[in-house]
Phi, psi and omega in degrees: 000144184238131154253129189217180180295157173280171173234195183277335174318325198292318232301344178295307198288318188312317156295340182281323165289337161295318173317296169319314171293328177274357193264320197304327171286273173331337169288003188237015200021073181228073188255097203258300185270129175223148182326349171253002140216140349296128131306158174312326213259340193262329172281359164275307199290336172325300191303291193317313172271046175006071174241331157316072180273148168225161174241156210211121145337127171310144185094328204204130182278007164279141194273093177267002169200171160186167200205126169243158183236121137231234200246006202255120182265154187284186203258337196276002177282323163354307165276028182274114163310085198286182190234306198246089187261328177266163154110187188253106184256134170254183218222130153251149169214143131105026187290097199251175172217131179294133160009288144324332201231027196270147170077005183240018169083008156314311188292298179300323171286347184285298162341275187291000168266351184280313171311315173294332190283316181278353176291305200296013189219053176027030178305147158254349169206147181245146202233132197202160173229160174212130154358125164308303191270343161283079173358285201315302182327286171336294191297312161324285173316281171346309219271337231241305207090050160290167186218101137339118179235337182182201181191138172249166189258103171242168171340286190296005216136197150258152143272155175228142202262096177254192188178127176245101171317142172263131159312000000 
């Protein structure tokens, strides 16, 4: 597996993959995505503010996973009791895996290359939220060693606010 930045060449297939993951999540009543979020116009801007990694089949130009990291936080992290108040935090969003490919560590390589990139662009913690009811997620983030710090209210739900100091 290769992970590199997305370009605009990606942005059609990176929707198809997102479509997948959400209808895949709903056969899991897990009703976290819908055409209005992510949508087509927030993974253009990902690409534009070149935040947008995808991993790609060895071999291949197909996408089984992607993830973006930057610096934006949503406005409702405020009321969060953060753990790591000093310092430069990036934010993971939109971390997905095809279907097809679940469960084989794409999602966690996703995790530590986002981890690595932000030690290396001087971040000292990285900061993120998941679906309160996707188990898989949850467990996913735990297993990396997040830290539940609180949990906030989006269209959809709760969330829980997690956070990791970068070693």
């Amino acid at each position: 597996m290769k992970i590199t930045r997305a370009s605009e060449q990606h942005l059609d297939e990176i929707v198809k993959l997102c479509i997948n993951c959400s209808q895949n999540m709903k056969r899991k009543d897990i009703d976290q995505w819908d055409d209005i979020y992510p949508n087509k116009e927030i993974f253009q801007e990902d690409i534009n503010n070149h935040s947008l990694y995808i991993a790609l089949l060895e071999n291949s130009k197909e996408i089984i996973g992607c993830i973006v990291l930057n610096n934006d936080q949503e406005p409702e992290y405020k009321a969060v009791e953060w753990l790591y108040k000093q310092g430069k935090f990036a934010i993971v969003h939109r971390l997905m895996v095809h279907p097809n490919y679940e469960g084989k560590g794409i999602a966690r390589s996703l995790i530590e290359f986002v981890e690595k990139l932000a030690k290396e662009n001087g971040y000292t913690a990285i900061r993120l939220d998941v679906f309160s009811e996707n188990n898989r997620a949850v467990n996913l983030y735990k297993k990396q060693d997040y830290r539940v710090s609180g949990k906030v209210n989006f269209r959809k739900g709760e969330f829980l606010c997690c956070e990791k100091i970068i070693p």
